[in-house]
C-alpha positions as CSV (number, residue, x, y, z in Angstrom):
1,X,66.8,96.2,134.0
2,X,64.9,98.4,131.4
3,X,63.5,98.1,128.0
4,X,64.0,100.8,125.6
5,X,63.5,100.7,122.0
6,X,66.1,100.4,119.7
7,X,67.8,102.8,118.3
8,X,69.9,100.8,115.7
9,X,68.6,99.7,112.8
10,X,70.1,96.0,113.6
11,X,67.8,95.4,116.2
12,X,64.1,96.3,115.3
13,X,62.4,94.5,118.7
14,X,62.7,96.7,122.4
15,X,66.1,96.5,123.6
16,X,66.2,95.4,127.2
17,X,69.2,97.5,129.1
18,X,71.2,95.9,131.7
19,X,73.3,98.0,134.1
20,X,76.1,97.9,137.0
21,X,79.7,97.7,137.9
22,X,82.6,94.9,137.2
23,X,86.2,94.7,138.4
24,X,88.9,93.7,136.1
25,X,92.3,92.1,136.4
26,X,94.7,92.4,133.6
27,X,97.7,90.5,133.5
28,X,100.4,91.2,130.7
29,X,101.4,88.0,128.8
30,X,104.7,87.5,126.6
31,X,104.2,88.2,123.2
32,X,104.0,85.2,120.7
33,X,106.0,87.4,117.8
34,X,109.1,88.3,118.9
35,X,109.3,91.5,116.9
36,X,105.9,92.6,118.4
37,X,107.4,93.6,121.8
38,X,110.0,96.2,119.9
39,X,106.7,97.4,117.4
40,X,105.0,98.5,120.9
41,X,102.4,96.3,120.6
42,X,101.1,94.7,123.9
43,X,99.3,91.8,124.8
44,X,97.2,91.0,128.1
45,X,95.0,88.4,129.8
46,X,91.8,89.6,131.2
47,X,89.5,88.7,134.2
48,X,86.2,90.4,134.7
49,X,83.6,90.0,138.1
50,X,80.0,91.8,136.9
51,X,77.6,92.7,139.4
52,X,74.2,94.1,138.6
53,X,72.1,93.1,136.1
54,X,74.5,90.9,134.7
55,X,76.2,88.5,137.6
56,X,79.1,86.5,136.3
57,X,82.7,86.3,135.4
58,X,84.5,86.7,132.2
59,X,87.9,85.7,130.6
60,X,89.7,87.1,127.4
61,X,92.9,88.4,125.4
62,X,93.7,92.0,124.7
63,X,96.1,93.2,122.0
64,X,97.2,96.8,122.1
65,X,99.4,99.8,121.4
66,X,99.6,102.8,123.2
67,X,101.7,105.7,123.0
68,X,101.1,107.0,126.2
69,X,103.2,110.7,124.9
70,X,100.6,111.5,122.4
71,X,97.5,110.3,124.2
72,X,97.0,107.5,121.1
73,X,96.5,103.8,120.9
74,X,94.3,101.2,120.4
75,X,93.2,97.7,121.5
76,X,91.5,94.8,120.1
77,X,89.6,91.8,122.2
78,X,87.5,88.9,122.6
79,X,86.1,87.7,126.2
80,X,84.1,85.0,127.2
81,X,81.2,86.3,129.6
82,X,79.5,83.3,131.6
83,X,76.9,84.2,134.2
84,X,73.0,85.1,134.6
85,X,71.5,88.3,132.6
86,X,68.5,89.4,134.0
87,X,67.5,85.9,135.2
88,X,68.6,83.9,132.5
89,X,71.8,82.3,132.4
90,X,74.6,81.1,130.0
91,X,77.5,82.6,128.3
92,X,77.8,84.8,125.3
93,X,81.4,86.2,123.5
94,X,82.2,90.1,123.5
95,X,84.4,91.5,120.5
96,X,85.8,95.1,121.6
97,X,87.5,97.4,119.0
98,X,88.5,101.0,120.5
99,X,90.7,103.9,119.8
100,X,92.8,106.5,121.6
101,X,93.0,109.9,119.7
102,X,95.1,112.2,121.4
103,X,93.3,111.1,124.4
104,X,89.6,111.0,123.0
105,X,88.3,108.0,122.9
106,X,85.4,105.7,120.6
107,X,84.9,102.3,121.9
108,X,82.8,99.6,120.4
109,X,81.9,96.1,122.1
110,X,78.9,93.9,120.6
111,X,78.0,90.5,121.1
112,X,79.5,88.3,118.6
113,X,76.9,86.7,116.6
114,X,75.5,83.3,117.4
115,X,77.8,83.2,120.1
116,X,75.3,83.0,122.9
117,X,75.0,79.7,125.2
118,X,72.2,78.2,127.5
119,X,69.4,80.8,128.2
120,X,71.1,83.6,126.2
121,X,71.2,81.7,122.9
122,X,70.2,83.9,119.9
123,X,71.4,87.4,122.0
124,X,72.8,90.2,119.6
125,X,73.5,93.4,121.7
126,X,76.5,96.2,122.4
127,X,78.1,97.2,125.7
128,X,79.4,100.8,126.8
129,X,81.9,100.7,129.5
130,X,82.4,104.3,131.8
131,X,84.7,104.5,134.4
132,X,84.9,107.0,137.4
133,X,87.7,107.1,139.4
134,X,88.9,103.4,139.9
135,X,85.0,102.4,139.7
136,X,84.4,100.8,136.4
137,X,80.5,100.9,135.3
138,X,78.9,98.8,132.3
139,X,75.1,99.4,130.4
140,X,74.4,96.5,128.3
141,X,71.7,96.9,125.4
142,X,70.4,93.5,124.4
143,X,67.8,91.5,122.9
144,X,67.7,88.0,122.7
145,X,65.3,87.8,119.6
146,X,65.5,83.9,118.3
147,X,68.0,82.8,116.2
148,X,67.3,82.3,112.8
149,X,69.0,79.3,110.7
150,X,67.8,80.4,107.2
């Protein structure tokens, strides 16, 4: 783990940086919607097992579209992460939002507020996600500055 300062204007304390790797296991589920299945759209469950910095496990829900011809898509999901972070443990919930233009990509994943548990009540943070090969590798900027209830 490393502190660094922040960079975002959301988070004026010293960000501390948690890194390492997670496996993931997604399995496709059977849309609610009937019609969503012909519109493209896609829906998985999702498993996660962090090592590193953060050691825990994580469950979610993925909904997508991909069009795997031009290189496009998109996905939208929420997962629960339970585990220890840097010592400290509990469970906080990640919201991930990323697109797929003609194969560039932008991916954003943050903690969702007040959503922290146990030790990691009150953490506000982002995760980038890089993977090489089959090897999938996360850095987590956090804080875990206090909530406030004014």
């Amino acid at each position: 783990m490393r502190k660094r300062a922040g960079n975002d204007q959301c988070y004026a304390a010293a960000m501390d940086e948690a890194r390492g790797t997670f496996a993931v296991k997604l399995v496709p589920q059977k849309p609610d919607n009937p019609q969503a299945d012909s519109a493209g759209l896609g829906r998985m469950s999702m498993e996660k097992e962090f090592e590193g910095d953060l050691q825990g496990i994580s469950q979610g829900e993925i909904l997508s579209l991909l069009d795997r011809e031009k290189g496009s898509g998109g996905y939208v999901a929420m997962e629960r992460v339970t585990g220890i972070l840097s010592g400290r443990s509990g469970s906080f919930v990640l919201q991930h939002r990323a697109t797929m233009n003609r194969n560039v990509p932008e991916m954003n994943i943050t903690v969702v507020p007040d959503s922290g548990t146990g030790d990691l009540t009150g953490i506000a943070g982002s995760m980038t996600i890089r993977i090489e090969g089959k090897q999938h590798f996360y850095e987590f900027d956090y804080t875990l500055g206090g909530a406030s209830d004014a």
